[in-house]
C-alpha positions as CSV (number, residue, x, y, z in Angstrom):
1,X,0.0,0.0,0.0
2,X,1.4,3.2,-0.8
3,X,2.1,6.0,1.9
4,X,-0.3,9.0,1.9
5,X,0.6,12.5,1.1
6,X,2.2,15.1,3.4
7,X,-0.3,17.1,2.3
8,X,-2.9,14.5,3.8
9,X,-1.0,13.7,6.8
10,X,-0.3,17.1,8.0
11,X,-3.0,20.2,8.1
12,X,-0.9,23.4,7.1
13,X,-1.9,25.4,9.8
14,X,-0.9,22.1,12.3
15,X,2.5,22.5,14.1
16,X,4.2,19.1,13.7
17,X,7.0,17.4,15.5
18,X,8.7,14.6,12.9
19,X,10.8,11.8,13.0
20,X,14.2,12.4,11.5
21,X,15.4,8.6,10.6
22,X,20.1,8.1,11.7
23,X,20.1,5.9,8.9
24,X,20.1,6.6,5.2
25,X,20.9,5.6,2.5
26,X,22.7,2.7,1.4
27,X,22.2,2.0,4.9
28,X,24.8,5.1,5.2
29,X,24.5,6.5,9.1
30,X,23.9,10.0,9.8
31,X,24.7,10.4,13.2
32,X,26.5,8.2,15.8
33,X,28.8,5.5,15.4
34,X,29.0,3.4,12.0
35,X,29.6,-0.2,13.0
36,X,30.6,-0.5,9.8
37,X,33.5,2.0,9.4
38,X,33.9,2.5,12.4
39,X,33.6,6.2,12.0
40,X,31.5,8.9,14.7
41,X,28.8,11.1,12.6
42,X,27.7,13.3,15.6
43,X,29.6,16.2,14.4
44,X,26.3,16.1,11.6
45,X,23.9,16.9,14.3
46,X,25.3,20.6,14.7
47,X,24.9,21.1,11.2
48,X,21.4,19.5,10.9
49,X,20.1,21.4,13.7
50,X,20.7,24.9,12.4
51,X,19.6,24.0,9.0
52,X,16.7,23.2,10.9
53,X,16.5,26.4,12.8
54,X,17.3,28.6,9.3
55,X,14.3,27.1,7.1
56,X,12.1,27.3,10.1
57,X,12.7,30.9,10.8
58,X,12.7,31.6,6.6
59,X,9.5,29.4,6.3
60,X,7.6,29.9,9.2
């Protein structure tokens, strides 16, 4: 079954909290530790989070 619309899920005017999946991908990891390369991915979050902050201030 196919997954519904945004646009059906969430009401415009409705202020939404989401789920923002670690992995990616190619089963890539965003943040924390890579089992498979062994490598730490936290230093993403910083990044992520004022991304985050800038659309939301630009978009409301």
């Amino acid at each position: 079954m196919a997954r519904l619309a945004r646009a059906e899920v969430f009401q415009p005017t409705e202020v939404a909290t989401v789920h923002l999946c670690a992995r990616v991908v190619r089963r890539c990891f965003l943040f924390g530790d890579d089992p498979v390369t062994k490598k730490n991915f936290d230093h993403r979050k910083i990044w992520i989070e004022e991304q985050i902050k800038l659309q939301a201030a630009q978009k409301g």
